[in-house]
C-alpha positions, 0 to 999 in steps of 0.5 A: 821499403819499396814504394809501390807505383804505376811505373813500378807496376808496369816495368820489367812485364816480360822480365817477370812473365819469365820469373818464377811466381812467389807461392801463394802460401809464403806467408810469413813465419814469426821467430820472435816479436820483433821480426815484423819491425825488419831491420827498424827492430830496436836493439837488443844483446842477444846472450847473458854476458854470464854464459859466456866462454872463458878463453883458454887458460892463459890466454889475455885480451889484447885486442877488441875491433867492432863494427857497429850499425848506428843506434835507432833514430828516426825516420829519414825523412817525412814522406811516409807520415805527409802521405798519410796526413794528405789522406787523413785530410782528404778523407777528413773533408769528405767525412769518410774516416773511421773512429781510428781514423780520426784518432791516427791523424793527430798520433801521426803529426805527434810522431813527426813532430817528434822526429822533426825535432830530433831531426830526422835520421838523427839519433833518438833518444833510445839509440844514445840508451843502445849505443851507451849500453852497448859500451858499458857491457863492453868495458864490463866484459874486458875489463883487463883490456882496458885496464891494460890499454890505460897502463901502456898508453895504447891507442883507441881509434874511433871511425864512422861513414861520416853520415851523422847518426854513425858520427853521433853513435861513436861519440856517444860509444866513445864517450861512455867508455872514456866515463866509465874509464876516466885514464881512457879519454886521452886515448881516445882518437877524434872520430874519424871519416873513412867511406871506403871502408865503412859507406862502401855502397856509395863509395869508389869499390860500390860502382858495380852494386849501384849499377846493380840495383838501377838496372838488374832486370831479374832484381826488379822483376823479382821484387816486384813477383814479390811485392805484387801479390793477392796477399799485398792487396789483401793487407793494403786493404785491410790496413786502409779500412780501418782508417778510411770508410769503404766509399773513399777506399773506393776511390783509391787504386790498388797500387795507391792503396799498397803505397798508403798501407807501407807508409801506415806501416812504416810509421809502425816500424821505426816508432818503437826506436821513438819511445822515448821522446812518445808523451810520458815515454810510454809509447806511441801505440801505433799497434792499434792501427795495424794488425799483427799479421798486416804488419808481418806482411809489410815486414817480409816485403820489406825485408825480402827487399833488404834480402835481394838488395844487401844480403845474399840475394842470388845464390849465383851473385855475390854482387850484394856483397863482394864490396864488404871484403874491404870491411873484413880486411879491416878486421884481419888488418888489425888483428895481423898487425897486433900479432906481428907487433906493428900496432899499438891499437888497443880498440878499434871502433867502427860505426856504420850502416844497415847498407854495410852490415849487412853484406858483411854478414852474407860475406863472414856467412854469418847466422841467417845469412848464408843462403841466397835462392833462386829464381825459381825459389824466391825468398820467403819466411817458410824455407829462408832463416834471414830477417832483417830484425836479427842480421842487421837491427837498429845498433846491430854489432859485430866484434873480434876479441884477440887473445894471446898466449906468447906467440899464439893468437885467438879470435872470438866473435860476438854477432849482436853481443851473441858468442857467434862460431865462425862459418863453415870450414873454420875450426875453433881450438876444441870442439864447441868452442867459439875461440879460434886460431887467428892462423886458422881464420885466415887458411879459412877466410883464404887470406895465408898468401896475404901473410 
């Protein structure tokens, strides 16, 4: 999230005298538990393999193609918990902490300590769990798949951005199923790099998105409507008192006072995806120190951030998220060689980041992710059905299943392991179901020319 700072306080002034203002009851609008935590939610399947949809009589898998979000990790660096600790310190001379206050500062230096030796960005020991788990219910759910890939030697290709949480998340993918299949392992291809395809946003096709997000004048003024409202300060506020005695907050700016309540919260938001290396496992109890309704504030900024910077954005810019169409090529690119025999794929296997899944899902209009706003109606909980927790959470996933019944092929989607319909326009086989003509997707996705 966004830092708030006197710079950022200041830019853009006449940009934002002619922006729409956020209204002051968008206060945020729970779904679920895990919302507050934006898009460091930890994963979970979201349907019981059980209830899935059988494929049409006589259909046979021949195909499966993902792309997956890394497992959860720890933070990128240590810049929250150092702003933090420097406060805790500085109040700690001046003996203005509070009881919690005392008890946060040593939970703080636990948890960096912990991030430090699992290595910051790294893996964590519940992103390996995400990311084995994950396999094992695929392996579980094609089982004749695999079995058939085994029995004709076919390839499983294995591809990361290249950054090294991806890099361990599809070793670790790859790894399970190779142990739940030992026939596999020689199958399986070296994970390779390809930050075309899958770090698009910092890659040759994500120049114009860069210049975008540095210099959009409309973006910044209105991230900052957003950021800078009564209701920020408020839970700045909030947040800093129960560490820090009144005289001390005092001392602080209200700009200060929003940047050291973000890095509280921050802390709160990635240390559930460290709860396994917590004393005994149990957790860091971060919660203690935020209130519930604090921290779905701080999770709405952060996620009206990710919403402007990587989702749908404006609804009359498709900047965000036109550079994910390499992405969905892909998808289409395998699923037309397999049907036209050029291809000896079994698996493909993608691993990747926040930054790529989510345009990608504004780009399929994929659930939560199909409506940008205006500038005159910013994003807010009460009227937008995005969240950062359930379009892009920590070892989020996407996978096309390919059928085939002689020389038809179907396609079914599960989005976070989820049986997912198709946007609008595309019609599956029979009504209700969430298979669909692979001819079909492509007159809907406008790809029949590229046959």
């Amino acid at each position: 999230m966004r830092r708030v700072t006197p710079a950022l306080a200041t830019a853009g002034l006449a940009a934002l005298l002619a922006t729409a203002a956020v209204p002051a009851q968008a206060v945020p609008e729970q779904r679920s538990d895990r919302t507050g935590y934006g898009t460091k939610a930890p994963y979970e399947p979201e349907q019981n393999p059980r209830t899935y949809q059988k494929a049409p009589a006589g259909f046979v898998p021949v195909l499966t193609e993902n792309v997956s979000r890394h497992g959860s990790r720890a933070a990128t660096d240590s810049e929250d918990g150092d702003l933090v600790l420097a406060l805790v310190a500085k109040a700690e001379a001046a003996d203005a902490l509070t009881a919690k206050g005392r008890a946060f500062g040593p939970k703080v230096r636990a948890l960096q300590a912990a991030m430090s030796g699992v290595g910051y960005g790294d893996l964590s020991g519940r992103g390996k769990e995400e990311l084995r788990d994950t396999a094992g219910r695929l392996a579980q759910r094609l089982p004749g798949l695999f079995a058939t890939i085994a029995r004709k030697n076919e390839k499983i290709d294995v591809v990361s951005s290249g950054q090294g949480r991806a890099v361990d998340s599809a070793n670790v993918y790859a790894g399970t199923l190779a142990e739940k299949d030992p026939e596999l392992k020689p199958l399986i291809g070296a994970t390779r790099t390809d930050v075309d395809l899958l770090y698009f946003h910092k890659a040759a096709g994500g120049k114009a998105y860069r210049d975008y997000i540095a210099n959009d004048q409309r973006l910044a003024s209105t991230l900052k409507s957003i950021t800078d409202q009564p209701r920020t300060h408020s839970a700045a506020h909030s947040v800093l008192r129960k560490l820090f005695r009144p005289a001390f907050l005092a001392t602080l700016s209200t700009d200060d006072q929003v940047a050291a309540a973000q890095a509280v919260y921050n802390l709160y938001a990635i240390a559930p995806a460290m709860a396994q290396e917590s004393p005994g496992g149990r957790g860091w109890g971060l919660e203690r120190f935020i209130s519930r309704r604090d921290a779905d504030w701080f999770g709405y900024l952060s996620d009206a951030e990710d919403f402007y910077e990587k989702g749908p954005g404006f609804a009359d810019s498709d900047i965000t998220y036109r550079m994910a169409e390499v992405l969905l090529d892909d998808f289409f690119e395998k699923a037309e060689a397999k049907r036209a025999g050029t291809s000896d794929l079994g698996a493909e296997l993608r691993f990747t980041h926040a930054e790529e899944i989510i345009p990608l899902a504004a780009l399929m209009g994929l659930p939560g992710s199909t409506r940008g706003v205006t500038a005159s109606k910013p994003y807010t909980y009460a009227d937008n059905a995005w969240r950062g927790s359930e379009v892009a959470p920590l070892g989020a996933n996407i996978q096309w299943d390919v059928y085939r019944k002689g020389g038809t092929y179907l396609v079914r989607m599960l989005y976070n392991e989820k049986e997912t319909a198709f946007r609008a326009g595309c019609v599956p086989v029979s009504k209700g179901s969430k298979f669909y003509d692979l001819n079909e997707l492509e007159r809907c996705f406008g790809r029949t020319a590229n046959r």
